[in-house]
C-alpha positions as CSV (number, residue, x, y, z in Angstrom):
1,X,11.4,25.3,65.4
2,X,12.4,28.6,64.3
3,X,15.6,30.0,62.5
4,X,17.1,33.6,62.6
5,X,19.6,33.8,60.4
6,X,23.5,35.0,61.6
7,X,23.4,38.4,59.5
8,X,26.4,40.1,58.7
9,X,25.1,43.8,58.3
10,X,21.6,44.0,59.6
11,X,21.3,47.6,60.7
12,X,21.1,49.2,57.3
13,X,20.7,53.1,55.9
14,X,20.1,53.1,52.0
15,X,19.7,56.9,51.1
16,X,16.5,58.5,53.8
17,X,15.3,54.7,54.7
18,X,17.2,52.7,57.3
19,X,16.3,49.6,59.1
20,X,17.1,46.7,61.2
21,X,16.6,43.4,59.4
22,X,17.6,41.2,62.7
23,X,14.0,42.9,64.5
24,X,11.7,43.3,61.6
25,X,9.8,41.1,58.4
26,X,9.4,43.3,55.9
27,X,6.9,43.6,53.4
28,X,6.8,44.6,49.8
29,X,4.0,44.7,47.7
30,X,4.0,44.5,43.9
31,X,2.4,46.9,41.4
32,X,3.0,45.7,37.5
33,X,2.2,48.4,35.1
34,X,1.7,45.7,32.3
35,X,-1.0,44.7,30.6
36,X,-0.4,40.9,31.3
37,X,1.1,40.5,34.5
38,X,1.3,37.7,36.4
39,X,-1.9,38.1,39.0
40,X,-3.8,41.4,38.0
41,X,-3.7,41.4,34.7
42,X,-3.1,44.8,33.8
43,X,-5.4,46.3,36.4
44,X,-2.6,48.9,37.4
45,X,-1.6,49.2,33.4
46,X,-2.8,53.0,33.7
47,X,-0.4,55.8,35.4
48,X,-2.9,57.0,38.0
49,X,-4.0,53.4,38.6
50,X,0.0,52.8,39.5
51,X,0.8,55.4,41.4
52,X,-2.4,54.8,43.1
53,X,-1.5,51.3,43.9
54,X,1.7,52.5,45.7
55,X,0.3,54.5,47.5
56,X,-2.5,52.4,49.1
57,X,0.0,49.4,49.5
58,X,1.9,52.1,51.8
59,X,-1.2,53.2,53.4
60,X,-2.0,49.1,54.3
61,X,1.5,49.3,55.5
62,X,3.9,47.9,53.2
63,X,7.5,48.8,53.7
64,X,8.6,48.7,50.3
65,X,6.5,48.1,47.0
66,X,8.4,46.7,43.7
67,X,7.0,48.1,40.5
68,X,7.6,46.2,37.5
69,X,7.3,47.2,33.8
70,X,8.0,43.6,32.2
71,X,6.1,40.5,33.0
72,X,9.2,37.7,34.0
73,X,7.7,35.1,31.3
74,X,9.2,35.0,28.5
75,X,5.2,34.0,26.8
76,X,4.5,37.7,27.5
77,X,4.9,40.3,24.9
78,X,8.4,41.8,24.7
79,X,9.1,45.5,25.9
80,X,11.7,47.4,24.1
81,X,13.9,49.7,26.8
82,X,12.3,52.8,25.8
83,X,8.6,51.4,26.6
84,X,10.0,50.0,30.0
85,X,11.4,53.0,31.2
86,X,8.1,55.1,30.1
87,X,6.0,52.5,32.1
88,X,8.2,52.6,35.7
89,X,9.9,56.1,35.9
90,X,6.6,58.2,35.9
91,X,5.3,55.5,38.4
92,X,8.4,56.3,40.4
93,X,8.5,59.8,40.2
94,X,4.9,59.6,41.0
95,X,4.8,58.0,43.8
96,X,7.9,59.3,45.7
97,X,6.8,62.7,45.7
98,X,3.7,61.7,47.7
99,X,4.7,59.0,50.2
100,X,8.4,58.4,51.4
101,X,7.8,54.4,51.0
102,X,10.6,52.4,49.7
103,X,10.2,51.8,45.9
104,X,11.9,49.6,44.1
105,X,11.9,48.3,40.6
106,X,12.0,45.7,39.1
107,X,14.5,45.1,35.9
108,X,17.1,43.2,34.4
109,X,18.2,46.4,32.6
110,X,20.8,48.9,33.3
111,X,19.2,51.6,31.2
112,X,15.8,50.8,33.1
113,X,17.7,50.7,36.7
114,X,19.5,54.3,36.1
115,X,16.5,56.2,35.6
116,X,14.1,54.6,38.1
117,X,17.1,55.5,40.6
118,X,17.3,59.2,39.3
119,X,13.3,59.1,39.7
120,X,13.4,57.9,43.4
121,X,13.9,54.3,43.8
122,X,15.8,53.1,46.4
123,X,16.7,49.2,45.2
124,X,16.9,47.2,42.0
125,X,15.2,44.2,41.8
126,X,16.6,42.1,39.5
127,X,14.9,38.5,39.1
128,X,18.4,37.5,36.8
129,X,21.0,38.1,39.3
130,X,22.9,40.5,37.9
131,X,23.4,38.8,34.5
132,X,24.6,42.1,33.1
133,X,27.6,43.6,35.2
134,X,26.7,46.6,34.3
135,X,23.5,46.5,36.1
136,X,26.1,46.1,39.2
137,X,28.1,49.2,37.6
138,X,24.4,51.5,37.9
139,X,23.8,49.8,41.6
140,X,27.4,50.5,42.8
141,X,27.6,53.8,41.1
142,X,24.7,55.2,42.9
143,X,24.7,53.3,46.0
144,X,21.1,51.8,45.7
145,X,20.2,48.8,47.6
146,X,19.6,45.4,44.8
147,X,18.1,41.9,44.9
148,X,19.9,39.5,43.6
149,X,18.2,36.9,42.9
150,X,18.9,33.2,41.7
151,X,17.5,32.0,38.0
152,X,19.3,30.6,35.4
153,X,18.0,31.0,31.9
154,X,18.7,34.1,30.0
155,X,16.2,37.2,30.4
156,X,12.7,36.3,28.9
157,X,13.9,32.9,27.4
158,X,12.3,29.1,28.8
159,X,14.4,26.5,31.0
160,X,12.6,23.6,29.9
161,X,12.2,21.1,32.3
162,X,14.9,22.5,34.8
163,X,17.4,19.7,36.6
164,X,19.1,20.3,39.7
165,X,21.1,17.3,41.5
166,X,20.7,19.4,44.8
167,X,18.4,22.1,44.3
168,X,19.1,24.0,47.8
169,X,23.1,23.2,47.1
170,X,22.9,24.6,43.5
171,X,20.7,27.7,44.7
172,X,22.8,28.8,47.6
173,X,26.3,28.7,45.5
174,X,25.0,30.6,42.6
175,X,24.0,33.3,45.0
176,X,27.1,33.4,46.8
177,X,29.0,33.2,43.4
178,X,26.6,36.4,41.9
179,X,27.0,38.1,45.6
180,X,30.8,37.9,45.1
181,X,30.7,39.4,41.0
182,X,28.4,42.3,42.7
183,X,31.1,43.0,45.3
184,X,33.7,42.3,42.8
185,X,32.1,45.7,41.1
186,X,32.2,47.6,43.2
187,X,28.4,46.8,45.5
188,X,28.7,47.5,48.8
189,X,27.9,44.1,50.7
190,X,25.4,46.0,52.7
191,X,23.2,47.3,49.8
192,X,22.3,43.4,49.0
193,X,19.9,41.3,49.6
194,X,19.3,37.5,47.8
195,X,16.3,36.0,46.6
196,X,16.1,32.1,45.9
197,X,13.5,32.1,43.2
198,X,10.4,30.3,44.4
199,X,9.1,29.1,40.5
200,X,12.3,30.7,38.3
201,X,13.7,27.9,36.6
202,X,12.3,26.0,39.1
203,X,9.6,23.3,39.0
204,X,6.9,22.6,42.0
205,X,9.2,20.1,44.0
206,X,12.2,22.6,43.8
207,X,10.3,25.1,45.0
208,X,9.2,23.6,47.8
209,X,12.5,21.9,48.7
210,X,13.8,25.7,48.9
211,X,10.9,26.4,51.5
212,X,11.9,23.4,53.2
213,X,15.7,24.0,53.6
214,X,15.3,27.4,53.0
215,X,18.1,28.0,56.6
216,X,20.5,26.4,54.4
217,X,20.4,29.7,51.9
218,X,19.7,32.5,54.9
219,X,23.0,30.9,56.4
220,X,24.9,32.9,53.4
221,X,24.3,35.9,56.0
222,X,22.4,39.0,54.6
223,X,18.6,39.5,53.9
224,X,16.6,36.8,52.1
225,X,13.7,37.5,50.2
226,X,11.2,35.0,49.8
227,X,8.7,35.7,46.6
228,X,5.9,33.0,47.3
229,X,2.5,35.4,46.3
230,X,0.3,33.2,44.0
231,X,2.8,31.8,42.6
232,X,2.1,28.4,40.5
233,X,4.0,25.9,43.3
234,X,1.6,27.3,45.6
235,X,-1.4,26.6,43.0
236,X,0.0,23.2,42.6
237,X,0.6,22.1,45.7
238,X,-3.3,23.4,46.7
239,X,-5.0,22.9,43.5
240,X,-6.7,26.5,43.9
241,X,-6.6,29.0,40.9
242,X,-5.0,32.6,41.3
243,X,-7.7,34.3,43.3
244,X,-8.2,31.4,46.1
245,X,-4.4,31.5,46.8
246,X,-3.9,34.0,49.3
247,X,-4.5,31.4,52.6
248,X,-2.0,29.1,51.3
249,X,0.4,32.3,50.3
250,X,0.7,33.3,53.7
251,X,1.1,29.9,55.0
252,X,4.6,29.5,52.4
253,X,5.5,32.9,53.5
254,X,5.4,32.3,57.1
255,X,6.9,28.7,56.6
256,X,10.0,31.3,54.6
257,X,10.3,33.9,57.5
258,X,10.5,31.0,60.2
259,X,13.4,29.5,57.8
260,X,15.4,33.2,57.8
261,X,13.1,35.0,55.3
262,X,13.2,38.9,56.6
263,X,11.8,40.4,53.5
264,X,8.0,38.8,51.5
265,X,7.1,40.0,48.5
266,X,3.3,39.8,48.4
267,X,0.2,40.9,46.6
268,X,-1.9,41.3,49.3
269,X,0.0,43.7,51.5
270,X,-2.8,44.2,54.6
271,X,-2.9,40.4,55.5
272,X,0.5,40.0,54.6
273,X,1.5,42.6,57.3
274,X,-0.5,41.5,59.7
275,X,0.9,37.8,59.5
276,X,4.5,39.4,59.4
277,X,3.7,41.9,62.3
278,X,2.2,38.1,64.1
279,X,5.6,36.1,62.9
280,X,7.9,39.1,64.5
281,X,6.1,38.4,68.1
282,X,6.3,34.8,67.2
283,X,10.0,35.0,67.1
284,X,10.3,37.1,70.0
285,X,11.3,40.2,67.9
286,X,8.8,42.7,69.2
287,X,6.5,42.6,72.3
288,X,2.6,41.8,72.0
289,X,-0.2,44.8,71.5
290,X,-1.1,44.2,74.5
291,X,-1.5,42.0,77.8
292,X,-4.7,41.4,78.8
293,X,-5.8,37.9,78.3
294,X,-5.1,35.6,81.9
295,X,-2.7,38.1,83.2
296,X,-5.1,39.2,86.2
């Protein structure tokens, strides 16, 4: 069984990039310039090596790529503002003045958010949903496109042990709740889509109760992203480490994009678009290749 969510603005134009999120999965890759990220650990930490990255995640097809400057786990060293915006802007910059992908970047920070905009991002990822309104201020102010997506401990602190009573309930009003504050500032409805934040705050059995029910959140009515790469639910529910992860990453993404997903945020951006390009004819959004096989 398969779910296409009831969207309320699918044909969208953000600045020169425009697309239909009713025919089309998107994918956007990930390039941290940390030293301690999450899955690379720091292997795009140097300038070139960044821009680099962007650019080969657009050349294996990825529609937009999120560039970070500060690991989400509060065990990872702490970045003062100045560092972050020296680590994402020339990244930006970089990269937009060679390839017309979609960047976007990934920060909690209004500071951060305004310059990466002047530099050439097109949306604001932010993995605390709009905790500081004046994030939404920046986002409204120059039109960009943001992710808002659901977590609920402060920026870089710990949720111990995380309760829910309904996890999916929970999830889904907290985005419509931060949905409404972004609107309430001034965010054009159109510019936003929500993220239900596979592992933030979140333990394994959350996680994959989101996947699960995840029609339940995509019935709020604009563009869900699902952010399942590598994470640690899929590690615990397979057992593999980091680099054996990628089989059962797909397999969570594609479980997301036939429960209303339209957008996957994924390391591996080749396979990744080749499963969403696979999903989209699944669905009956685009039409096979080609005919050949026991049509004569």
């Amino acid at each position: 069984m398969v779910y296409l969510p009831p969207l309320r603005h699918p044909r969208v134009t953000w600045g020169p990039w425009s697309t239909d999120f009713s025919r089309r999965v998107l994918v956007m890759g990930i390039v941290n310039r940390t030293p301690d990220s999450f899955f690379d650990a720091g292997r795009t930490y140097g300038l070139e090596r960044a821009v680099d990255a962007v650019l080969a995640a657009a050349e294996a097809g990825a529609d937009w790529v999120d560039v970070g400057g500060v690991p989400f786990s509060p065990d990872a060293a702490d970045v003062p503002v100045a560092e972050e915006v020296d680590r994402v802007v020339p990244v930006v910059a970089g990269a937009t003045a060679r390839s017309d992908v979609v960047i976007s970047v990934d920060t909690y920070r209004p500071e951060v958010a305004r310059e990466a905009i002047a530099a050439g991002a097109l949306v604001v990822n932010d993995t605390t949903g709009l905790r500081d309104p004046e994030l939404a201020d920046v986002v409204a102010a120059t039109g960009a496109g943001v992710v808002i997506t659901h977590s609920l401990a402060a920026p870089r602190t710990h949720l111990r042990r995380p309760r829910y009573d309904d996890v999916v309930d929970e999830v889904k009003a907290h985005l419509a709740s931060r949905v409404q504050a972004a609107c309430d500032r001034g965010v054009a409805e159109d510019r936003i889509v929500i993220d239900p934040g596979h592992d933030l705050n979140k333990n394994t059995r959350h996680s994959l109760e989101l996947t699960r029910r995840l029609p339940e959140i995509a019935d709020l009515g604009l563009p869900l992203l699902a952010a399942v790469s590598n994470k640690d639910f899929v590690g615990e529910s397979t057992g593999l480490a980091k680099p054996e992860r990628l089989a059962p990453s797909l397999a969570a993404a594609s479980a997301c994009v036939l429960g209303g997903a339209r957008v996957l945020r994924m390391h591996d951006v080749a396979a990744s678009v080749a499963a969403a390009r696979m999903l989209e004819a699944v669905l009956g959004l685009r039409e096979p290749e080609e005919l050949r096989h026991n049509v004569d």
